[in-house]
Residue, then its C-alpha position, 0 to 999 in steps of 0.5 A: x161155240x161163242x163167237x169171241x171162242x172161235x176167235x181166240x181159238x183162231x188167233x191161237x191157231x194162227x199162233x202155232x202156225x206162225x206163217x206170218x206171210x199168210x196170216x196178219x195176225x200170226x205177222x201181228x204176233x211176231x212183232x209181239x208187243x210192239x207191234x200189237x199195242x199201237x194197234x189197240x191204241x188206234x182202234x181204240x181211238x177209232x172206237x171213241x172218233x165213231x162213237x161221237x158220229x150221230x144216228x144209225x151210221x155211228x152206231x154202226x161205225x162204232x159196232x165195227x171199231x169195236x170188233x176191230x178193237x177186241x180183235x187186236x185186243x185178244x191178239x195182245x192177250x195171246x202174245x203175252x199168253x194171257x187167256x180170255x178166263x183169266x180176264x174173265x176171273x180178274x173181272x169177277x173179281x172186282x164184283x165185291x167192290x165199287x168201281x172207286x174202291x178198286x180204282x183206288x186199290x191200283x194207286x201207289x200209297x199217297x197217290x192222289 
């Protein structure tokens, strides 16, 4: 098994469990979007701040933040019930077009 597999089998498990006094990410689920979101947007930010750190030790520091930052990820897609697949499929999807095109396909008529 993938080890992004056996992660979201995790998070599922934990999930169904829901004992949000052994398990942070079945605490994280029980705040639902709320609480997720913040923590992707700091993970995020922290994958960026590493990112800019120079040599090995940034590389490094960026290889962790970005585990950090998919983990919190997967945990919003299973709090609104969305399967790694379906990212997957939308992301194939995109494949027939430039990245400008499908940006531009997202923009309400006359936005600039």
């Amino acid at each position: 098994m993938r080890p992004l597999d056996q992660l979201v089998a995790t998070i599922r498990q934990r999930q169904a469990d829901a004992d949000v006094n052994a398990s942070y990410t079945a605490r994280l689920l029980a705040g639902g979007v709320a609480a997720i979101g913040p923590k992707v947007t700091e993970e995020a930010a922290e994958v960026v701040e590493a990112a800019g750190e120079p040599g090995e030790a940034g590389r490094q520091h960026t290889l962790r933040e970005a585990g950090d930052l998919i983990y919190h990820l997967l945990v919003l897609l299973a709090a609104r019930r969305i399967e790694l697949s379906e990212v997957e499929e939308h992301l194939a999807s995109r494949f027939h077009m430039s990245g400008l095109e499908e940006k531009a396909s997202r923009q309400p008529p006359g936005a600039p």
